[in-house]
VMD Tcl script that builds the backbone (N, CA, C; Angstrom):
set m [mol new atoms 504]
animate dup $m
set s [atomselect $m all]
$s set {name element resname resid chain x y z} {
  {N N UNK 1 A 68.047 43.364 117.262}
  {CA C UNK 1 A 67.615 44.654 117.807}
  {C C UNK 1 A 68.717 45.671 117.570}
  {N N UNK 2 A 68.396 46.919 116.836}
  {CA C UNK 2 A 69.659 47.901 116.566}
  {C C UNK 2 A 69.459 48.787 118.246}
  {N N UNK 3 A 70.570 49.027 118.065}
  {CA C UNK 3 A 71.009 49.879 119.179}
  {C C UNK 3 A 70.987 51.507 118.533}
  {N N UNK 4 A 70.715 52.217 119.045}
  {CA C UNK 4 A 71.105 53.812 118.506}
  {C C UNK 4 A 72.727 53.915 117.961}
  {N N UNK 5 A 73.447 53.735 119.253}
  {CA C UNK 5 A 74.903 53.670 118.567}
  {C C UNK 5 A 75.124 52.631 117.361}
  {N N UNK 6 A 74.743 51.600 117.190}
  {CA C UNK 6 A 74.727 50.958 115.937}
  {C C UNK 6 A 74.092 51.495 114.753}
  {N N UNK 7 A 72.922 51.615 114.619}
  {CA C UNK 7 A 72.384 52.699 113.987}
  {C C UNK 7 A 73.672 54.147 113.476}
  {N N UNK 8 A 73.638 54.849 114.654}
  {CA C UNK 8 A 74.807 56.001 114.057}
  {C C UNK 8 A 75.764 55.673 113.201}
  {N N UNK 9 A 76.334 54.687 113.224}
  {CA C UNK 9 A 77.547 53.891 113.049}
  {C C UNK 9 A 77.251 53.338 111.337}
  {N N UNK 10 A 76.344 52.766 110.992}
  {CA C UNK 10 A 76.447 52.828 109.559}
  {C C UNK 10 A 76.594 53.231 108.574}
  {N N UNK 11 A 77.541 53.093 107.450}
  {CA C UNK 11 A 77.541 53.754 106.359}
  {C C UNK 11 A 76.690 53.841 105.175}
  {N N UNK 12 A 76.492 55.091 104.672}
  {CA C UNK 12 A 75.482 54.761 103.679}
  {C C UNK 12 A 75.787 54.772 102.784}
  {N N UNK 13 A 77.609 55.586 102.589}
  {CA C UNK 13 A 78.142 55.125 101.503}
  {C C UNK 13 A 79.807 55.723 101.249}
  {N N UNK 14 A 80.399 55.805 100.943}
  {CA C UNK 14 A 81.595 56.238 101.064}
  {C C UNK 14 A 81.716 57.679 102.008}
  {N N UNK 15 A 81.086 58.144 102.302}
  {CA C UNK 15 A 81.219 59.207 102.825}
  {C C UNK 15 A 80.507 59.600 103.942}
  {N N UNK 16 A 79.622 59.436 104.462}
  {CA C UNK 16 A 78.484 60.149 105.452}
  {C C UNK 16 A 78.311 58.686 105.993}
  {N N UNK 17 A 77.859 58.918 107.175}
  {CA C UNK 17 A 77.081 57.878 108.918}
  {C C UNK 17 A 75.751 57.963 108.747}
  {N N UNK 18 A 75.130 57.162 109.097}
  {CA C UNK 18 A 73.779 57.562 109.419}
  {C C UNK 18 A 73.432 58.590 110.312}
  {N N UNK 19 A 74.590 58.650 111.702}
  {CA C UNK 19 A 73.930 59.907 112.412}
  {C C UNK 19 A 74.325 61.497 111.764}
  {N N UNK 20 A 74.773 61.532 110.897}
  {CA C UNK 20 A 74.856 62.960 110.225}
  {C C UNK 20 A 72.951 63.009 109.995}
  {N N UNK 21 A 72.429 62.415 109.321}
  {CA C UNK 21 A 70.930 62.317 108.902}
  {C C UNK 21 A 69.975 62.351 109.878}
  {N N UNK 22 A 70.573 61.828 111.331}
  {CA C UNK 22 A 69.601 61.948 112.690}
  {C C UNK 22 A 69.843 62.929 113.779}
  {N N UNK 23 A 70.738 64.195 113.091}
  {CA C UNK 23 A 70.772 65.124 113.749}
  {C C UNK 23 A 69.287 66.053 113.632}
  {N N UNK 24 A 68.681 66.867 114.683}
  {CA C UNK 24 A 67.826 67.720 114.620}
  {C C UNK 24 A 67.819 68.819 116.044}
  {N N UNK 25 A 67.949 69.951 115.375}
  {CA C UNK 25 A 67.908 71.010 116.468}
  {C C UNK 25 A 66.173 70.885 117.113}
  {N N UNK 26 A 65.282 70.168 116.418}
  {CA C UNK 26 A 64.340 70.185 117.120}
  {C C UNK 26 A 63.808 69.639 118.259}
  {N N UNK 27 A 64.743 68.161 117.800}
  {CA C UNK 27 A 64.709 67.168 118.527}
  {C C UNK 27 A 65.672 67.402 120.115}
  {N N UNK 28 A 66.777 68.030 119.538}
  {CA C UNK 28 A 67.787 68.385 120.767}
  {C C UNK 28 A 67.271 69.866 121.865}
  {N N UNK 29 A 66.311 70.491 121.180}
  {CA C UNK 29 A 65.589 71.682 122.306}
  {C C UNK 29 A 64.115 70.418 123.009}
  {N N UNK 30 A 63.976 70.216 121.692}
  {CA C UNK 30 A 62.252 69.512 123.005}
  {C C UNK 30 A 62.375 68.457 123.289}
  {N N UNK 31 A 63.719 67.296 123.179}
  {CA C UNK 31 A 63.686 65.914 123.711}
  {C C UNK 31 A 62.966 65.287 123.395}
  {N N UNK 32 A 63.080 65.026 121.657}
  {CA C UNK 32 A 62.178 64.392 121.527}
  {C C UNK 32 A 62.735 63.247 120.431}
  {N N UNK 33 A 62.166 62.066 121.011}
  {CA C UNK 33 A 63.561 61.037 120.077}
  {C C UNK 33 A 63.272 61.240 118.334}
  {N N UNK 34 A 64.155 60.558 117.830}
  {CA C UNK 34 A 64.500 60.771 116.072}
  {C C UNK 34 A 65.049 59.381 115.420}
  {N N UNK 35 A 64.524 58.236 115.933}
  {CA C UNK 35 A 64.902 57.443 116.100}
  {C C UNK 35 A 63.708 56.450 115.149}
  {N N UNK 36 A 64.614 56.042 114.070}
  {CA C UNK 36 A 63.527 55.109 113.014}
  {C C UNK 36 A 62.397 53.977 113.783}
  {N N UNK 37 A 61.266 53.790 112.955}
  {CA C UNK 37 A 60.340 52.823 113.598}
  {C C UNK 37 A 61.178 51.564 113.226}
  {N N UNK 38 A 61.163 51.878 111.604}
  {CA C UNK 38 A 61.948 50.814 110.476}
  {C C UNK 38 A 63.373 51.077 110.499}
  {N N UNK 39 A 64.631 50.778 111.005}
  {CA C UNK 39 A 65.576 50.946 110.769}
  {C C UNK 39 A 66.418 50.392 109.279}
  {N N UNK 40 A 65.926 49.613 109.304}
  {CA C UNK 40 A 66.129 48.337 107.712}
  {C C UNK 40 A 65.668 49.386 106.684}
  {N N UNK 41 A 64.329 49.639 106.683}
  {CA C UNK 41 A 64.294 50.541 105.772}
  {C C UNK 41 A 64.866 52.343 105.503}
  {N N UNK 42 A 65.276 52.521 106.320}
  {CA C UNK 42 A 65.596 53.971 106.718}
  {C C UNK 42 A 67.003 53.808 106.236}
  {N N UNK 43 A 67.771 52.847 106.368}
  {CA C UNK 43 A 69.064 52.507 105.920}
  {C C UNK 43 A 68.602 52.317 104.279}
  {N N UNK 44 A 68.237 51.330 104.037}
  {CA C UNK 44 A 68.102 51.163 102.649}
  {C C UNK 44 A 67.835 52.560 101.775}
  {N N UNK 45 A 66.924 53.169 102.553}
  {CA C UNK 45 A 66.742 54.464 101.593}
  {C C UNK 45 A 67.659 55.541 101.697}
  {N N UNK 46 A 68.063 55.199 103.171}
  {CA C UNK 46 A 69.282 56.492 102.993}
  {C C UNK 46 A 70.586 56.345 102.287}
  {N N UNK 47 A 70.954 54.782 102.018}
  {CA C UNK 47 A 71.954 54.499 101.300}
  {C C UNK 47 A 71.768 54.991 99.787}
  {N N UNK 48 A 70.350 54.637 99.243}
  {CA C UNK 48 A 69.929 55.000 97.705}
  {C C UNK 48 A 70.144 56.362 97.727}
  {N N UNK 49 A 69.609 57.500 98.696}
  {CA C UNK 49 A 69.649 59.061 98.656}
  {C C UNK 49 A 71.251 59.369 97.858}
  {N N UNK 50 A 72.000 58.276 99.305}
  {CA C UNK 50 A 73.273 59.456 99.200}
  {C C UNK 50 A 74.067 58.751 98.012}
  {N N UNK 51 A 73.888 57.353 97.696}
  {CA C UNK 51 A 74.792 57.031 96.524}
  {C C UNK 51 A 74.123 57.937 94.771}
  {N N UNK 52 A 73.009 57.889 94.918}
  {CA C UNK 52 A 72.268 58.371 93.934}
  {C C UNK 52 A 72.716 60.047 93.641}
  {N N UNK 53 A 72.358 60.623 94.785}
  {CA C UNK 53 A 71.977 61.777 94.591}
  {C C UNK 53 A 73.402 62.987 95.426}
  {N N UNK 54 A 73.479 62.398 96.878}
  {CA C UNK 54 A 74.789 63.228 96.985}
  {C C UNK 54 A 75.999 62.739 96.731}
  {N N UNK 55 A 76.288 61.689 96.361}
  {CA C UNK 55 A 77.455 61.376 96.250}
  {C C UNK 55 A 78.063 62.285 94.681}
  {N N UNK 56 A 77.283 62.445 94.430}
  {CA C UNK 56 A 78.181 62.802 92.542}
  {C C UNK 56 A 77.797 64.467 93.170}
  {N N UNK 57 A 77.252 64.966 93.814}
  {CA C UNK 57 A 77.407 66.655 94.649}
  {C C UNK 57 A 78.363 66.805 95.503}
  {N N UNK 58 A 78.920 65.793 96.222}
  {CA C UNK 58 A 80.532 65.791 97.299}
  {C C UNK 58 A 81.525 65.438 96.183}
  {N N UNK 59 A 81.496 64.861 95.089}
  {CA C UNK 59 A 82.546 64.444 94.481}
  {C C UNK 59 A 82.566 65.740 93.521}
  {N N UNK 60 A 81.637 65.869 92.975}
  {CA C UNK 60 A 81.924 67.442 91.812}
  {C C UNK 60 A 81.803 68.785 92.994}
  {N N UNK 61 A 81.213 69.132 94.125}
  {CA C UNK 61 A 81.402 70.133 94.720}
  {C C UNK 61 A 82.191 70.242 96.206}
  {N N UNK 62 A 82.536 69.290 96.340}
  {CA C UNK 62 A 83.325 69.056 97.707}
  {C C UNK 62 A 82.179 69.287 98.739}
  {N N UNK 63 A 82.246 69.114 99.591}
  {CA C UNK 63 A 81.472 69.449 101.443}
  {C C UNK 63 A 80.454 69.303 101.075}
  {N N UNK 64 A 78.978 68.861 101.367}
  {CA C UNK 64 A 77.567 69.024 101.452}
  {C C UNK 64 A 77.139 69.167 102.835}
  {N N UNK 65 A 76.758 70.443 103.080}
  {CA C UNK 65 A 76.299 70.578 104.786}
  {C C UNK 65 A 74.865 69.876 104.783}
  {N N UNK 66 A 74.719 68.869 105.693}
  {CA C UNK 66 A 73.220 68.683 106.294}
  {C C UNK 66 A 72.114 69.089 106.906}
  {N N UNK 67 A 71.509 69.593 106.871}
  {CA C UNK 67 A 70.597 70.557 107.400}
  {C C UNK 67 A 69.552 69.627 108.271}
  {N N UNK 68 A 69.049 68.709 107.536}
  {CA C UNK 68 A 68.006 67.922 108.029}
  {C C UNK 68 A 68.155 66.483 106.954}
  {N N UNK 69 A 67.629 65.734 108.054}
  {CA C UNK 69 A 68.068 64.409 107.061}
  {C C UNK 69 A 66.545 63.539 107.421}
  {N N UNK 70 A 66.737 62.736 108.251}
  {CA C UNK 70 A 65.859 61.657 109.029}
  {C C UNK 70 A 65.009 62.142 109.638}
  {N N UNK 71 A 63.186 62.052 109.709}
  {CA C UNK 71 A 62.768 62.485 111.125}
  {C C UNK 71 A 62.089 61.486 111.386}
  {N N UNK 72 A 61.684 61.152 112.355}
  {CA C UNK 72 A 60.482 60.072 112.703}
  {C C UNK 72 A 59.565 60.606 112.684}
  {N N UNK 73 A 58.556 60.046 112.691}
  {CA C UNK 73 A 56.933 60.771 112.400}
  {C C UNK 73 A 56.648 61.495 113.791}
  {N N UNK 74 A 57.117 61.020 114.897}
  {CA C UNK 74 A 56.673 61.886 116.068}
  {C C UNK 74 A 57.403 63.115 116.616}
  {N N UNK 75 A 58.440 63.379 115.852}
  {CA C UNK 75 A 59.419 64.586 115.645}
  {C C UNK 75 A 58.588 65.585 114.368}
  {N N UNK 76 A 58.860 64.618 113.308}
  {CA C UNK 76 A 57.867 65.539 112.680}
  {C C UNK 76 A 56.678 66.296 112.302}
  {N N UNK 77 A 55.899 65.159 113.149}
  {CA C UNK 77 A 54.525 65.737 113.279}
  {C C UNK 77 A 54.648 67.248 114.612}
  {N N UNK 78 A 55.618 67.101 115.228}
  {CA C UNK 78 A 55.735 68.246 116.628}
  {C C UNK 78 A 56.263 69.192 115.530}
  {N N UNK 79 A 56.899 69.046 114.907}
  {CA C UNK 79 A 57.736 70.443 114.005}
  {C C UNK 79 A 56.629 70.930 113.230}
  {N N UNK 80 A 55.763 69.915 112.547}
  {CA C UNK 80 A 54.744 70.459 111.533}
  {C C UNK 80 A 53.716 71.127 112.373}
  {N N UNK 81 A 53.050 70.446 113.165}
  {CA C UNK 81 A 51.996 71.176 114.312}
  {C C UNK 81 A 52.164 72.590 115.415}
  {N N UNK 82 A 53.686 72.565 115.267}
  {CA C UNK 82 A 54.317 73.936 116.075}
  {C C UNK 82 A 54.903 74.440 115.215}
  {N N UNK 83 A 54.388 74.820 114.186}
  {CA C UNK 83 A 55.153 75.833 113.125}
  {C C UNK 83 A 56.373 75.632 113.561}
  {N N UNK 84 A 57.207 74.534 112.856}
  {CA C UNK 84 A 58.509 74.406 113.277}
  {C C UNK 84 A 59.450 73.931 111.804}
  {N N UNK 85 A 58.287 74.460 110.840}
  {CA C UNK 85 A 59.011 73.801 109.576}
  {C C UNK 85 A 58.704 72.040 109.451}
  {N N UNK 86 A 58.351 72.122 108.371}
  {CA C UNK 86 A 57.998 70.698 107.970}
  {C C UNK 86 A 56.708 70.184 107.714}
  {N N UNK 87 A 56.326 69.678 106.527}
  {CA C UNK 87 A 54.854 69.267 106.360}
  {C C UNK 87 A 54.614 68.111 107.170}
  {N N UNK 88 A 52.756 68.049 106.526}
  {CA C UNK 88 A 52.413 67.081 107.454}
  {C C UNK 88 A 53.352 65.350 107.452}
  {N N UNK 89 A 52.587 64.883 108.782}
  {CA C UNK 89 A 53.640 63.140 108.082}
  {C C UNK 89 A 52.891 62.646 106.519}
  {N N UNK 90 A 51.738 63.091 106.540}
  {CA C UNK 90 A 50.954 62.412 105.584}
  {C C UNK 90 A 51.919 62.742 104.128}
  {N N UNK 91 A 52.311 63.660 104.178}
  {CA C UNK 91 A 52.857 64.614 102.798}
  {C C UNK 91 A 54.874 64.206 103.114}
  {N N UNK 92 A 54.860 63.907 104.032}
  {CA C UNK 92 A 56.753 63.093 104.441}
  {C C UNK 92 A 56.877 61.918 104.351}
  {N N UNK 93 A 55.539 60.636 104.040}
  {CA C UNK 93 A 56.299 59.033 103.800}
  {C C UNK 93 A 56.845 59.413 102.456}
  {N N UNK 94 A 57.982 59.059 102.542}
  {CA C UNK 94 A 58.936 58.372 101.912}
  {C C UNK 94 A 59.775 59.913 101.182}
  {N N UNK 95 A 59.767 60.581 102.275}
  {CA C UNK 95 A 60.486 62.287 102.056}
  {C C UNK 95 A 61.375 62.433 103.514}
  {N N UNK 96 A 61.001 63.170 104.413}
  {CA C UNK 96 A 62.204 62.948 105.627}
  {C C UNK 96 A 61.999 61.658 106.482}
  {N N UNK 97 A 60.637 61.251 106.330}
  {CA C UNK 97 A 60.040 60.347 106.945}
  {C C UNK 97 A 60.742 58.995 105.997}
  {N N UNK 98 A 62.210 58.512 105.964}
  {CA C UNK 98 A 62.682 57.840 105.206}
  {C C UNK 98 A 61.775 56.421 105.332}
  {N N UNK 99 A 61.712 55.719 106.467}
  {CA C UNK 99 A 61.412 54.562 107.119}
  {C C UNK 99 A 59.601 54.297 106.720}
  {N N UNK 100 A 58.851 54.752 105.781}
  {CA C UNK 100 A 57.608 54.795 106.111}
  {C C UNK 100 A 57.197 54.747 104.393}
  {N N UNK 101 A 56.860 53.840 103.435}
  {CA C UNK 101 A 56.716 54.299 101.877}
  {C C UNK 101 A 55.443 55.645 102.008}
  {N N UNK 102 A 55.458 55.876 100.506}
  {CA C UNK 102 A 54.596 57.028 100.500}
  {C C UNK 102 A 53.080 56.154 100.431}
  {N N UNK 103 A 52.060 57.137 99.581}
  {CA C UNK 103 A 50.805 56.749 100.190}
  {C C UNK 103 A 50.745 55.519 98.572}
  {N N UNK 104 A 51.744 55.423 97.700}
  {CA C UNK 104 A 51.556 54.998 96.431}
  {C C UNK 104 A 52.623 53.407 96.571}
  {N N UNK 105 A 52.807 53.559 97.915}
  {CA C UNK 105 A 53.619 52.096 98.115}
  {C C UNK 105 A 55.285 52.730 97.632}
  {N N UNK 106 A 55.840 53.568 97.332}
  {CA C UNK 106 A 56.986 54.040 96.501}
  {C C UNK 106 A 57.893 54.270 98.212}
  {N N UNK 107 A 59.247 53.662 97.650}
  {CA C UNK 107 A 60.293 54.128 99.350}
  {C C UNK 107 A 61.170 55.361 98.571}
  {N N UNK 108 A 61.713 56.231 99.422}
  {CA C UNK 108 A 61.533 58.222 99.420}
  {C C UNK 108 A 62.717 57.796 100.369}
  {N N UNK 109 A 63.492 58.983 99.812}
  {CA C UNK 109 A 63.633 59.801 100.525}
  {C C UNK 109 A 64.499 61.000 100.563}
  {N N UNK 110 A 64.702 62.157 101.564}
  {CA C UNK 110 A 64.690 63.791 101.199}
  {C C UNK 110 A 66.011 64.127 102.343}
  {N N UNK 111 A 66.308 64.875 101.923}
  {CA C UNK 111 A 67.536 65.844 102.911}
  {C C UNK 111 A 67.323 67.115 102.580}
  {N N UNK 112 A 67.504 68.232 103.440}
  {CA C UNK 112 A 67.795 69.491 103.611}
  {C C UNK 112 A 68.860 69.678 103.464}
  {N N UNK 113 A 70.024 70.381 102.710}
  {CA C UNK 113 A 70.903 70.709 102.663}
  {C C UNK 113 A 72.167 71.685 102.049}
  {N N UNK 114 A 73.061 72.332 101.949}
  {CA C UNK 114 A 73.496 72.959 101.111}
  {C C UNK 114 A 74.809 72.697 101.075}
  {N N UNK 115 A 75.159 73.202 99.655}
  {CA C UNK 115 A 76.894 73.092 99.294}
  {C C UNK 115 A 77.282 74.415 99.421}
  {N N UNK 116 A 78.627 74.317 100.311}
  {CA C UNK 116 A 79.303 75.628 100.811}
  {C C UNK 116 A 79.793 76.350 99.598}
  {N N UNK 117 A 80.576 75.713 98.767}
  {CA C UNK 117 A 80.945 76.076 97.851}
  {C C UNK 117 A 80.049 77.063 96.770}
  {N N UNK 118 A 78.684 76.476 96.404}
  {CA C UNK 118 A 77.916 77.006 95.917}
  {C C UNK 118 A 77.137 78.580 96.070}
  {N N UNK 119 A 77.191 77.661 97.813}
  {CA C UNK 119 A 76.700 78.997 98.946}
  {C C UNK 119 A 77.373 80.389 98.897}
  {N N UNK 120 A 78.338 80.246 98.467}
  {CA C UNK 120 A 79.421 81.379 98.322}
  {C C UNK 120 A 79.234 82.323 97.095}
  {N N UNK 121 A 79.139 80.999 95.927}
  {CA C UNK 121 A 79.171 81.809 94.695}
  {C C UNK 121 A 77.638 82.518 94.957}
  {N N UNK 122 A 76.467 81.973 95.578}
  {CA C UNK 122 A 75.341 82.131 95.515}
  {C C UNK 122 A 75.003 83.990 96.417}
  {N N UNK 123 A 75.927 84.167 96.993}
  {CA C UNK 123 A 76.309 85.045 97.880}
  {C C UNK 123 A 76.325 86.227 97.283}
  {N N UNK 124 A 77.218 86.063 95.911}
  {CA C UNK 124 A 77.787 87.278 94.935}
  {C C UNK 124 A 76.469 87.317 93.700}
  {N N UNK 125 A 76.408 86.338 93.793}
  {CA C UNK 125 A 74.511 86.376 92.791}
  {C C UNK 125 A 73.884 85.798 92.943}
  {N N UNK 126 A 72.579 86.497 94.065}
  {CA C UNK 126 A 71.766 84.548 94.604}
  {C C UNK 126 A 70.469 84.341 92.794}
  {N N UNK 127 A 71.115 83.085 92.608}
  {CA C UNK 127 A 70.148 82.689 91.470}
  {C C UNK 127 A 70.468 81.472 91.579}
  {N N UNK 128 A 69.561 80.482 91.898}
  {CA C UNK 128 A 69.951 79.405 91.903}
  {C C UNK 128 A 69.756 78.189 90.616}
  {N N UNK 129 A 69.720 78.653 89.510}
  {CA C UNK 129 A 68.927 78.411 88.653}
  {C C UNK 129 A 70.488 77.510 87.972}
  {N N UNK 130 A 71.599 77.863 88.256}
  {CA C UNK 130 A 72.821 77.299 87.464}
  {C C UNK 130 A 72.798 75.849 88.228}
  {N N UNK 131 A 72.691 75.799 89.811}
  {CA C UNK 131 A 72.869 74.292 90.759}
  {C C UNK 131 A 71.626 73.895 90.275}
  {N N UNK 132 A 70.568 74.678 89.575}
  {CA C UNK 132 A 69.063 73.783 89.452}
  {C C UNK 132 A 69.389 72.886 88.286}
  {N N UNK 133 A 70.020 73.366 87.300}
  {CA C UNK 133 A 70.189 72.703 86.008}
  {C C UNK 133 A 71.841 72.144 86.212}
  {N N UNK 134 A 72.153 72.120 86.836}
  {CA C UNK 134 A 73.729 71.148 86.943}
  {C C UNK 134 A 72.613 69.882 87.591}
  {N N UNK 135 A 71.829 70.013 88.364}
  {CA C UNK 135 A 70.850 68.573 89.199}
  {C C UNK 135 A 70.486 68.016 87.981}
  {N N UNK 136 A 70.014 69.128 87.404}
  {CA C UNK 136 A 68.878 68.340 86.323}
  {C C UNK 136 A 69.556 67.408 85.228}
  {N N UNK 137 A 70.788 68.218 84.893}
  {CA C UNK 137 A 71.758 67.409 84.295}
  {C C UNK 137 A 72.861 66.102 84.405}
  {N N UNK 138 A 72.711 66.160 85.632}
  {CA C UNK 138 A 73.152 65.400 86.326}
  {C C UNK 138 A 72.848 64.273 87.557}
  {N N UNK 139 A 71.716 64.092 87.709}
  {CA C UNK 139 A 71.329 63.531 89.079}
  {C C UNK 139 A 69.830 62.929 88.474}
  {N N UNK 140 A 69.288 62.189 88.824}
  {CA C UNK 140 A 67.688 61.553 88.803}
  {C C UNK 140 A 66.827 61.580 89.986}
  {N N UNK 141 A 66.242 62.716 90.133}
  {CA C UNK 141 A 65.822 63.134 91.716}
  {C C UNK 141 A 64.416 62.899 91.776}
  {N N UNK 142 A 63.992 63.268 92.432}
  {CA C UNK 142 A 62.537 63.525 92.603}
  {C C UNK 142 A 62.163 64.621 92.247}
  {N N UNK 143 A 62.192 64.981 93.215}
  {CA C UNK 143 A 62.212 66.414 92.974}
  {C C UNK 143 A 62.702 67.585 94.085}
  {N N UNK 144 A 63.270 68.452 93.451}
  {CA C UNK 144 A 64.601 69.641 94.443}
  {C C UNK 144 A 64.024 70.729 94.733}
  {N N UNK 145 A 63.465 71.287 96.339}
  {CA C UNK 145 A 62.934 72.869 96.216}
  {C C UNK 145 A 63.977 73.426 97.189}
  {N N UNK 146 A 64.684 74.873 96.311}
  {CA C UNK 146 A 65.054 75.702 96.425}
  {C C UNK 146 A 64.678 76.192 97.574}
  {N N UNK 147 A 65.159 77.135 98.700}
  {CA C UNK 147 A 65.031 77.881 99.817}
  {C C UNK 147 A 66.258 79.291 99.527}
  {N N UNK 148 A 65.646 80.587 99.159}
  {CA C UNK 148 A 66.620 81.839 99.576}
  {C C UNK 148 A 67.875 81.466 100.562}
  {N N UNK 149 A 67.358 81.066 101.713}
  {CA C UNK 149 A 68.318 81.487 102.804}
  {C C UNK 149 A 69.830 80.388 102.242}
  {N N UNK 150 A 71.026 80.879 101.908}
  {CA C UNK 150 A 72.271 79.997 101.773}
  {C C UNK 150 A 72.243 79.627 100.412}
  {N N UNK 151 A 71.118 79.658 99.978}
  {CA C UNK 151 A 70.522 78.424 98.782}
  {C C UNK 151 A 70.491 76.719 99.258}
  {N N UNK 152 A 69.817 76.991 100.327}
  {CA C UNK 152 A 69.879 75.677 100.779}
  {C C UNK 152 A 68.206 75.293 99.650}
  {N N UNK 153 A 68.592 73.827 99.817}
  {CA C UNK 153 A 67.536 73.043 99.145}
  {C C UNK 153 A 67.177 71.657 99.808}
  {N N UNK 154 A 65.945 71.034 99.687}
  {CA C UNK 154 A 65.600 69.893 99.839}
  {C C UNK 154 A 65.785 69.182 98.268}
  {N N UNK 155 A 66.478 68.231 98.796}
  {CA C UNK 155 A 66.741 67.125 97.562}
  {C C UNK 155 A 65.952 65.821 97.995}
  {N N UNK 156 A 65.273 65.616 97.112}
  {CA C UNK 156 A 64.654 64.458 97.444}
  {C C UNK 156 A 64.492 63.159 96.454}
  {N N UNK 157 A 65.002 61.908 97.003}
  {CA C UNK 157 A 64.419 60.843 95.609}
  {C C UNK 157 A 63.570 59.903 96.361}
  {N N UNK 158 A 62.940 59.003 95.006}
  {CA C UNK 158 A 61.777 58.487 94.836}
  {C C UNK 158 A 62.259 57.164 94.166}
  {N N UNK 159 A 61.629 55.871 94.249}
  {CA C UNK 159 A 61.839 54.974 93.185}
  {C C UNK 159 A 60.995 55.799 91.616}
  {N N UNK 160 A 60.947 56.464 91.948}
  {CA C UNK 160 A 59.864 57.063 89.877}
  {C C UNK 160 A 60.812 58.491 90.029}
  {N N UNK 161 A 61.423 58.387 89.795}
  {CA C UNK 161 A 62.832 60.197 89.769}
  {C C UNK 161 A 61.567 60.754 88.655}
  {N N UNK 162 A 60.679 62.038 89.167}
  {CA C UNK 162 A 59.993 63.267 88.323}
  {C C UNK 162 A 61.134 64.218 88.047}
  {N N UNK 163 A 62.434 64.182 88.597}
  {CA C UNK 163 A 63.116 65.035 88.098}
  {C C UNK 163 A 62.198 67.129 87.979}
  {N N UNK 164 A 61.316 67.118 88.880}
  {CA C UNK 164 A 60.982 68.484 89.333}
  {C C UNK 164 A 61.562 69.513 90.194}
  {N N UNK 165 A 61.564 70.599 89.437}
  {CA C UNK 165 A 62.212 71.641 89.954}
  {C C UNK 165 A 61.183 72.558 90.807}
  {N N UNK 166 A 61.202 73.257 91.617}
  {CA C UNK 166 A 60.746 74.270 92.829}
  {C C UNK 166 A 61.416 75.402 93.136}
  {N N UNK 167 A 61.142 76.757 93.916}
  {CA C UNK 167 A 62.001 77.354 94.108}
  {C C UNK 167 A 60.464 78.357 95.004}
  {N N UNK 168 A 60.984 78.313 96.602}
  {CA C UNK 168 A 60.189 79.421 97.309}
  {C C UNK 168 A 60.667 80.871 97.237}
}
mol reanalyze $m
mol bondsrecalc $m
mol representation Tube
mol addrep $m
């Protein structure tokens, strides 16, 4: 049986805890837990995210802020149903909804997040089109959508990397 503090406490890979990924301002205003069904799997996929995908973005850009990492389906379904940001669960197995495969049997999974560094240059010219093609060149994702605000983005992988680009 995992404990929450055990849970927090794992690494997923040289760098980041699991509870960096189970933080949520949504969860911390409406009390509402964030806490995997599947912990086994929520680990497994969050280890693939960050060795795959952020680890070679902290090592070539230093800092990656977290925005959103982990949700459980009953966090996320309250965020999606209260205009609170976030699609349905149906459209999140195997996206924030780490612990849950998608509807194609495939294990996912997605973070919200941005690089400060980037954020800065992005500041003096927001185009995010240079971090879109450093991913593309570099990383095997799923697929990455762009957000104006910071240039934050959802990064997301898949066991099948579409390597697709987005931008709202």
């Amino acid at each position: 049986m995992w404990s929450l503090e055990t849970l927090g406490r794992v690494c997923l890979s040289q760098y980041p805890h699991m509870r960096e990924f189970l933080h949520s301002e949504i969860r911390n205003i409406h009390r509402i837990d964030n806490i995997p069904e599947d912990p086994d799997l929520a680990i497994e996929t969050g280890k693939v995210l960050y060795e795959t995908q952020l680890d070679p973005l902290v090592e070539t850009f230093g800092h990656v802020a977290i925005r959103s990492g982990y949700r459980a389906p009953g966090l996320n379904r309250f965020g999606n149903e209260n205009g609170l940001n976030g699609a349905r669960n149906d459209h999140n197995w195997g996206r924030h909804i780490w612990d849950q495969r998608d509807g194609d049997g495939r294990r996912g999974a997605c973070t919200s997040l941005f690089v400060p560094w980037f954020s800065d240059q992005y500041a003096l010219t927001p185009d995010s089109r240079d971090l879109a093609f450093w991913l593309k060149d570099h990383l095997h994702f799923y697929d990455v959508w762009f957000f104006p605000k910071l240039c934050a983005f959802n990064l997301g992988w898949r066991d099948d990397p579409a390597g697709r680009v987005f931008a709202y």
